[in-house]
PyMOL CGO cylinders between C-alpha atoms (Angstrom):
from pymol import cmd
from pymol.cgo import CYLINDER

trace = [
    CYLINDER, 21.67, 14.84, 5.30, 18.72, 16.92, 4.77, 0.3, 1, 1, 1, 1, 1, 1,
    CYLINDER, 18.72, 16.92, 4.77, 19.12, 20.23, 5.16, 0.3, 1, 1, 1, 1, 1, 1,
    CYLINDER, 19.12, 20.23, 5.16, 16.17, 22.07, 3.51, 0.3, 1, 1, 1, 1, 1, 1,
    CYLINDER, 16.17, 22.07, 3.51, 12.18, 20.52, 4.22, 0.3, 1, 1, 1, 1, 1, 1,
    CYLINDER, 12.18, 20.52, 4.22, 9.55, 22.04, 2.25, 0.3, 1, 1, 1, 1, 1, 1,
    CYLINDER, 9.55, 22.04, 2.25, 6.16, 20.69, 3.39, 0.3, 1, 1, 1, 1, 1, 1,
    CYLINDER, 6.16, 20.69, 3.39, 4.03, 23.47, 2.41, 0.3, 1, 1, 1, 1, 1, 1,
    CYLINDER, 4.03, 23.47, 2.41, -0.05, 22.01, 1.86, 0.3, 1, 1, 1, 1, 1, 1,
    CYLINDER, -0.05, 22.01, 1.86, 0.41, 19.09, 3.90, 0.3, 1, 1, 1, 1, 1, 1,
    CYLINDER, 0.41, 19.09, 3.90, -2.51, 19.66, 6.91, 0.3, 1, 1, 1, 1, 1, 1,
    CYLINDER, -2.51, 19.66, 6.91, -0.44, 18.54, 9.71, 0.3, 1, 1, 1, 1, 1, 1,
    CYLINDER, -0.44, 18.54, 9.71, -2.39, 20.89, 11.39, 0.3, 1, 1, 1, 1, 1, 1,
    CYLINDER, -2.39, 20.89, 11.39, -1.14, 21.53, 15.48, 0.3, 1, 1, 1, 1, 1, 1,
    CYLINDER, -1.14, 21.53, 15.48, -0.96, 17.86, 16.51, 0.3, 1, 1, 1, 1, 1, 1,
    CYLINDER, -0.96, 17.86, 16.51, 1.17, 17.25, 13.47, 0.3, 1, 1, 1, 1, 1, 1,
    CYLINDER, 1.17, 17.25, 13.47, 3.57, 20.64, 14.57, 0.3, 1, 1, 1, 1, 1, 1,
    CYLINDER, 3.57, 20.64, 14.57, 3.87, 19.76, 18.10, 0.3, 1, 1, 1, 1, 1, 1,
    CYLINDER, 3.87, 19.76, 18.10, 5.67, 16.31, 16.60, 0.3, 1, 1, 1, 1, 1, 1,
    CYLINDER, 5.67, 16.31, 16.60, 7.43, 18.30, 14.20, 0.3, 1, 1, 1, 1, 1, 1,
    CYLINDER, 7.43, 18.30, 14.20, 8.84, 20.48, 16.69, 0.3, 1, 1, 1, 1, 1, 1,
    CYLINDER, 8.84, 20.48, 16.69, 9.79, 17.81, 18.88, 0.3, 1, 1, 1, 1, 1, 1,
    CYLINDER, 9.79, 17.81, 18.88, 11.91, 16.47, 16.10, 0.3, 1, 1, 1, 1, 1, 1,
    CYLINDER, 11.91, 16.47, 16.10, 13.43, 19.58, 15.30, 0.3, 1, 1, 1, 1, 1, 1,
    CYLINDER, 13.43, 19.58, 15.30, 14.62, 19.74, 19.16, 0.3, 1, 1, 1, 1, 1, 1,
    CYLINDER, 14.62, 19.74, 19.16, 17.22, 17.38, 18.42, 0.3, 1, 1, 1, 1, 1, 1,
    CYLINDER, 17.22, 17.38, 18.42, 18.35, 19.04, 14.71, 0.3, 1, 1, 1, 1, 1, 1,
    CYLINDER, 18.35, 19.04, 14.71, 21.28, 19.32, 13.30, 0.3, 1, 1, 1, 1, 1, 1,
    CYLINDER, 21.28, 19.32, 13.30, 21.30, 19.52, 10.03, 0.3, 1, 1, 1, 1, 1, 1,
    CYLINDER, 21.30, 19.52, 10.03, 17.76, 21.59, 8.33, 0.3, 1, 1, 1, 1, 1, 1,
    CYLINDER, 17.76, 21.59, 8.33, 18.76, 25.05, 7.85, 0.3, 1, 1, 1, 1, 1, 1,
    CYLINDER, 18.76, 25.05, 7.85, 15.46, 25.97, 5.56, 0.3, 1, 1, 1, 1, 1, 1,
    CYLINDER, 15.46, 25.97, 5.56, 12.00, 24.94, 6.70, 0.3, 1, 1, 1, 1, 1, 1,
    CYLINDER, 12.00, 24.94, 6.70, 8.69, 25.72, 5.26, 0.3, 1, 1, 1, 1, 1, 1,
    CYLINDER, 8.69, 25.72, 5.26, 5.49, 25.15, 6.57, 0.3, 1, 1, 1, 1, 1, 1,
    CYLINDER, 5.49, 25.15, 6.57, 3.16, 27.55, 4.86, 0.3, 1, 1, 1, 1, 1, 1,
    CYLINDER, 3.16, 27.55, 4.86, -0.41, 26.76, 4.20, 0.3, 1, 1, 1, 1, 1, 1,
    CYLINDER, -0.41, 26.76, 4.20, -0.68, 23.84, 7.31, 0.3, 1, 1, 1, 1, 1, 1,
    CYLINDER, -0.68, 23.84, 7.31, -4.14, 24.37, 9.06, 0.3, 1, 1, 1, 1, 1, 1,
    CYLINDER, -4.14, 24.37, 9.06, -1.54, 25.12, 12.07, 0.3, 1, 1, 1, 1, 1, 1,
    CYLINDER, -1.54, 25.12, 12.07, -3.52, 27.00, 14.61, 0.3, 1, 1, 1, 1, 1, 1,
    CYLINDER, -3.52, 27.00, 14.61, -2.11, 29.04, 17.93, 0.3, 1, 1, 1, 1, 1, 1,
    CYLINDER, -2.11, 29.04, 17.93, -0.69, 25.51, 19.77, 0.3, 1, 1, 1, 1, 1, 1,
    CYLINDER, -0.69, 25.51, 19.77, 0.97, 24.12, 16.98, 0.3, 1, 1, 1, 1, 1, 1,
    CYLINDER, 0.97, 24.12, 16.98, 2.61, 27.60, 16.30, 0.3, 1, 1, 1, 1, 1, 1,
    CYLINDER, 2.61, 27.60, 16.30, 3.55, 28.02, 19.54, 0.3, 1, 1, 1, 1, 1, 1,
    CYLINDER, 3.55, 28.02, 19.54, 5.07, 24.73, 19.86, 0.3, 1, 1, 1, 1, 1, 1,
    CYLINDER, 5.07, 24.73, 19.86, 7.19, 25.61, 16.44, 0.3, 1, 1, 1, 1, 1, 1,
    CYLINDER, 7.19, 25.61, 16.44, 8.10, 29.36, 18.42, 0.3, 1, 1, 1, 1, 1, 1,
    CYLINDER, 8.10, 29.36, 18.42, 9.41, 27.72, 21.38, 0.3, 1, 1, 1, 1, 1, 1,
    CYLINDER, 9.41, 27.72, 21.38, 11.35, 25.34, 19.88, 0.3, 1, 1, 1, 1, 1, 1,
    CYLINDER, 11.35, 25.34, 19.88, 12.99, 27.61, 16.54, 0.3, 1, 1, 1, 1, 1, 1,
    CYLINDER, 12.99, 27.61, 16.54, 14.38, 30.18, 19.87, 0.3, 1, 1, 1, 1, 1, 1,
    CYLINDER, 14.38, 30.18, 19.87, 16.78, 27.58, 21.11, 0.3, 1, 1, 1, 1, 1, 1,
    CYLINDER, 16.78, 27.58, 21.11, 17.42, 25.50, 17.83, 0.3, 1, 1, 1, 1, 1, 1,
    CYLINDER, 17.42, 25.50, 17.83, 20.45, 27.70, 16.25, 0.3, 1, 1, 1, 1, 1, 1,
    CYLINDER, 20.45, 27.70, 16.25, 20.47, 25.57, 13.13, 0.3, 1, 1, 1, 1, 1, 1,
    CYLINDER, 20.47, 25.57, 13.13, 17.60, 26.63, 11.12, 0.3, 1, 1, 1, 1, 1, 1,
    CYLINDER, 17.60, 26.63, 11.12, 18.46, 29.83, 9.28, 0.3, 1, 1, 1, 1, 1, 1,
    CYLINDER, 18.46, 29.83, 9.28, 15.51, 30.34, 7.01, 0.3, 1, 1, 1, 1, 1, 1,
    CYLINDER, 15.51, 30.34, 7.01, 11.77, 29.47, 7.81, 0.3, 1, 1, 1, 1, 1, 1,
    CYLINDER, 11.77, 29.47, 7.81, 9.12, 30.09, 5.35, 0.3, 1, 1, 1, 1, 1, 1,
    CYLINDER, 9.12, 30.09, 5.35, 5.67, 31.72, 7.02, 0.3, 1, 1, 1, 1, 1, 1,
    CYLINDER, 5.67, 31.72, 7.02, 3.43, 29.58, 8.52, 0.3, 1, 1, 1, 1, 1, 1,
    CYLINDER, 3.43, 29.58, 8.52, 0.53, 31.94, 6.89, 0.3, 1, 1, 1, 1, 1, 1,
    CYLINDER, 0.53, 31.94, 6.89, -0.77, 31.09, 3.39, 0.3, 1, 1, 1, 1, 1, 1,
]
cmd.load_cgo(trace, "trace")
């Protein structure tokens, strides 16, 4: 299982965030997550926020700011 994701410099941008955090809704196994340097704007972030409050499996997320 994977439980750390780096994809720092990957321009997913907030279309690409909003699918990311729908696939984090049903994680169980990524503890460490970064997403630094994405071109994610408010929506994307906010999708990321709303999902990281309830997911209690992620322990360590690296900024979404470059």
């Amino acid at each position: 299982a994977i439980i750390a994701l780096d994809l720092r410099r990957n321009a997913i941008g907030d279309i690409g965030a909003q699918h990311f955090a729908d696939a984090l809704r049903i994680n169980n196994t990524l503890t460490s997550l970064g997403l630094q340097a994405n071109r994610i704007q408010d929506k994307g972030a906010l999708s990321l926020v709303d999902t990281l409050a309830t997911n209690k499996v992620i322990t360590t997320i690296f900024s979404l700011i470059s």
